[in-house]
N, C-alpha and C positions, 0 to 999 in steps of 0.2 A: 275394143269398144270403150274402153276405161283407162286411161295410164297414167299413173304419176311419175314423171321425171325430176327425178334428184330435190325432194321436197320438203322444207323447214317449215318449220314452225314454232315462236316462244310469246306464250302470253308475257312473261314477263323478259326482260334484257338480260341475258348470257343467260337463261333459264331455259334451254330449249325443252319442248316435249317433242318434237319430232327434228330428226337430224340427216337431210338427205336420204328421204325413203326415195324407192322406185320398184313397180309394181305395173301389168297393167294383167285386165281383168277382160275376155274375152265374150262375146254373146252368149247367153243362154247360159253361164257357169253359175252356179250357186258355191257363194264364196264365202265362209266362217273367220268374220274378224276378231282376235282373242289379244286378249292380254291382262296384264293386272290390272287394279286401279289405277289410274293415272297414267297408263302406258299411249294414253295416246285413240285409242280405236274412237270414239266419238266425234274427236279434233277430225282424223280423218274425214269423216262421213260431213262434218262441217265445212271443210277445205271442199271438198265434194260440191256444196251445195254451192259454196259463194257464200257463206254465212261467215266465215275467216279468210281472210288473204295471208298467206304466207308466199313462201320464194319458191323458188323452181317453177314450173309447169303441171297443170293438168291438162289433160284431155276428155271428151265424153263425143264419140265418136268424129275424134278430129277437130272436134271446137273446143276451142282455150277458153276454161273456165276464166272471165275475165266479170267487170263490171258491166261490160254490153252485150255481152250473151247469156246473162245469169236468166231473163226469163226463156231462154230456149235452153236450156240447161232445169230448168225445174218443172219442162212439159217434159222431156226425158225420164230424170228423175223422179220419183217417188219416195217422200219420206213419212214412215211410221213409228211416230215417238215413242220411244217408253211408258211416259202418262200420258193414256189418253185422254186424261181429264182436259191435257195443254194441246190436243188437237182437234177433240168433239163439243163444240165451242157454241155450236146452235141449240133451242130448246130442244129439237127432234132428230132420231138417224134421219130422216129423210134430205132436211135442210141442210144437214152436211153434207149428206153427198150431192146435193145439187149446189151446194155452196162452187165449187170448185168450175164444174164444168160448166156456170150460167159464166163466170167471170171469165172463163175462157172462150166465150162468145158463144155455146149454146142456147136455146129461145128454152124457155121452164119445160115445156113439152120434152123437149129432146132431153133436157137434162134428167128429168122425174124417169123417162122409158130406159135412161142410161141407170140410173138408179135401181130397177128393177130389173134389171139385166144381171147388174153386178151383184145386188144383194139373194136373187135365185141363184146366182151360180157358185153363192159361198153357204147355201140353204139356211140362209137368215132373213128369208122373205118376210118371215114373222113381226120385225124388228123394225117394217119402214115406218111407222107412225107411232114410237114408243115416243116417251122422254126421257132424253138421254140420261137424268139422274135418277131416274127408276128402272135400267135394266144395271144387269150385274155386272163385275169385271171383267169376266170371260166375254160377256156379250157389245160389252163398250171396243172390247179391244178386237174382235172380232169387225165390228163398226167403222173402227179405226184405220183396218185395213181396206175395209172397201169402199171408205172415202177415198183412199186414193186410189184405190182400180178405177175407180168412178173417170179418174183424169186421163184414164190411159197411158201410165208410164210403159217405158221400154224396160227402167230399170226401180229395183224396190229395195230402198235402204232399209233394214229396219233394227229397233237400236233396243235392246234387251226385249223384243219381242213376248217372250215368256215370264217375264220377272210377274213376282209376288200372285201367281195363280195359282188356282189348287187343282191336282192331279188331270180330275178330267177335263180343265179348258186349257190346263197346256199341252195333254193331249189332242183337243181340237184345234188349238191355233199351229200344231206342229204339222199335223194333218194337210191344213189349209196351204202351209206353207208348202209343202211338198207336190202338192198340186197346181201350183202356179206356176205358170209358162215363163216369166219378165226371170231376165238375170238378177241375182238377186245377191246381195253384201247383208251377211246378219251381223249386232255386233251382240256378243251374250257371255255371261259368266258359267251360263247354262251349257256344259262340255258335251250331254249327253244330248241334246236338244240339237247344239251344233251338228254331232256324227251322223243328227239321222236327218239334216234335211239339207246340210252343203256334203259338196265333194272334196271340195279344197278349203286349204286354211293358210294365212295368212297372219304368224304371231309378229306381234310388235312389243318389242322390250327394247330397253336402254336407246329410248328413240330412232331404232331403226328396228327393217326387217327383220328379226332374227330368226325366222324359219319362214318356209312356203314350199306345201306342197299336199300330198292326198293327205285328204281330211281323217284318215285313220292310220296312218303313216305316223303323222304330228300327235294326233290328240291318245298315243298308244307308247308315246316315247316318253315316260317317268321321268327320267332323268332332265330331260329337254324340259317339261312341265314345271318342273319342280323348281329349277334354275330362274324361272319367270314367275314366281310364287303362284302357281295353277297347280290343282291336282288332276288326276287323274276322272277321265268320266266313271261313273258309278259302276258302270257294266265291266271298265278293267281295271276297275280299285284292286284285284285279288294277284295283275299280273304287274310284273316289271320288265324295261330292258335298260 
C-alpha cells in the first residue's frame, strides 16, 4: 500500500537526515515509527504527505507521490498533528470536521451527518458544538482525530499522538487508536504506547532503516534501543537481552 524506494532526504547540503530508506507498508498494518530526536520519523511522514520532496520514490497505492498527485494522495492520507492547537483551527469541533469534507465537495448537510457519524463512533458526540478553546487536551485531541475520520482516509499518520497528556486521555486516545480500522504509521517517543497499538516497528537511526520488524521483538531488544538513544518501554525497563 505504502513503499519508499531508496529515499533521501537533506534540509541542509551534505546534511542528509535520511540516506536511501526503503520500506514498504502493507494494508491494514499498524506501523510504530521510533527513533531519536532528529532521526528522521517526522521528515518521513512529510515526504509522505508531499510537504518535502526528496530523491528516490514513493508510492501510496501505486501512485508516485509527486506534485500532481499530492491532492489524491491526501484523500488517502490522513494527518494527525502533535498540536492540535495547529489543526483545530475553527471556533467549534463541529466546523472542523465539516471543514474538510465541505471542501471536498460535500453539500453542509452531508458534511454535518458525516460529522456525527464520526464523532458517535469515537463517543465524543458530546463535543459537536463546544469551542474548541474551552474543551481540554485530551478532548481537543480526541477532535483532532476525527477531523480527519470525518475525510475518510485509507491511511492515518499520526505524529506523537500521546505527547503531554495525563494518564487517563492517553489511555483513551491509545483506546481509540486501537479501534480503528485505516493502516495506521504512529510516530512517538511513547515506547509503551507504541507496543500496545502497532504490530510492527520500523527504527530509523543514522539516516537509514536500522531495524524493522515485530513490534516487541524491536521495542524488547535493550541493546538495539540503547544504541539509537531509546530506552526501553516501562513494562520491560526490569529485563534485558
Amino acid at each position: 500500500m505504502i513503499e519508499f524506494r531508496n529515499v533521501s532526504f537533506a534540509y541542509e547540503k551534505n546534511r542528509p537526515v535520511l540516506s536511501g530508506i526503503s520500506f514498504h507498508i502493507d494494508e491494514g498494518e499498524n506501523v510504530g515509527l521510533i527513533g531519536a530526536n532528529g532521526a528522521g520519523k517526522s521528515t518521513v511522514m512529510k515526504l509522505l504527505l508531499g510537504f518535502l520532496q526528496g530523491e528516490g520514490e514513493i508510492l501510496v497505492h501505486d501512485i508516485p507521490v509527486c506534485k500532481d498527485t499530492l491532492a489524491e494522495i491526501r484523500k488517502i492520507c490522513g494527518f494527525v498533528l502533535q498540536n492540535s492547537d495547529d489543526q483545530m483551527f475553527m471556533p467549534t469541533v463541529l466546523e472542523d470536521l465539516m471543514f474538510g469534507p465541505v471542501n471536498y465537495g460535500m453539500t453542509k448537510q452531508q458534511a454535518e451527518r458525516k460529522a456525527d457519524e464520526v464523532l458517535a463512533g469515537l463517543d465524543i458526540a458530546y463535543l459537536k458544538n463546544r469551542y474548541n478553546h474551552r474543551i481540554s487536551g485530551g478532548e481537543k485531541r480526541m477532535a483532532a482525530v476525527a477531523s480527519v475520520l470525518a475525510m475518510e482516509p485509507e491511511v492515518l499518520l499520526m505524529d506523537e499522538p500521546t505527547a503531554a497528556l495525563d494518564p487517563y486521555n492517553r489511555r483513551m486516545i491509545i483506546n481509540t487508536i486501537r479501534k480503528l480500522p485505516q493502516t495506521k504509521i504512529i510516530t512517538s517517543h511513547d515506547l509503551d504506547m507504541i507496543l500496545d497499538t502497532c504490530t510492527r516497528v520500523i527504527l530509523i537511526g543514522g539516516g537509514t532503516v536500522a531495524a524493522d520488524g515485530p513490534a516487541e521483538e524491536i521495542l524488547t531488544n535493550k541493546k538495539l534501543l540503547e544504541a539509537h538513544r531509546l530506552e526501553l518501554p516501562l513494562r520491560f525497563s526490569g529485563s534485558s537481552i
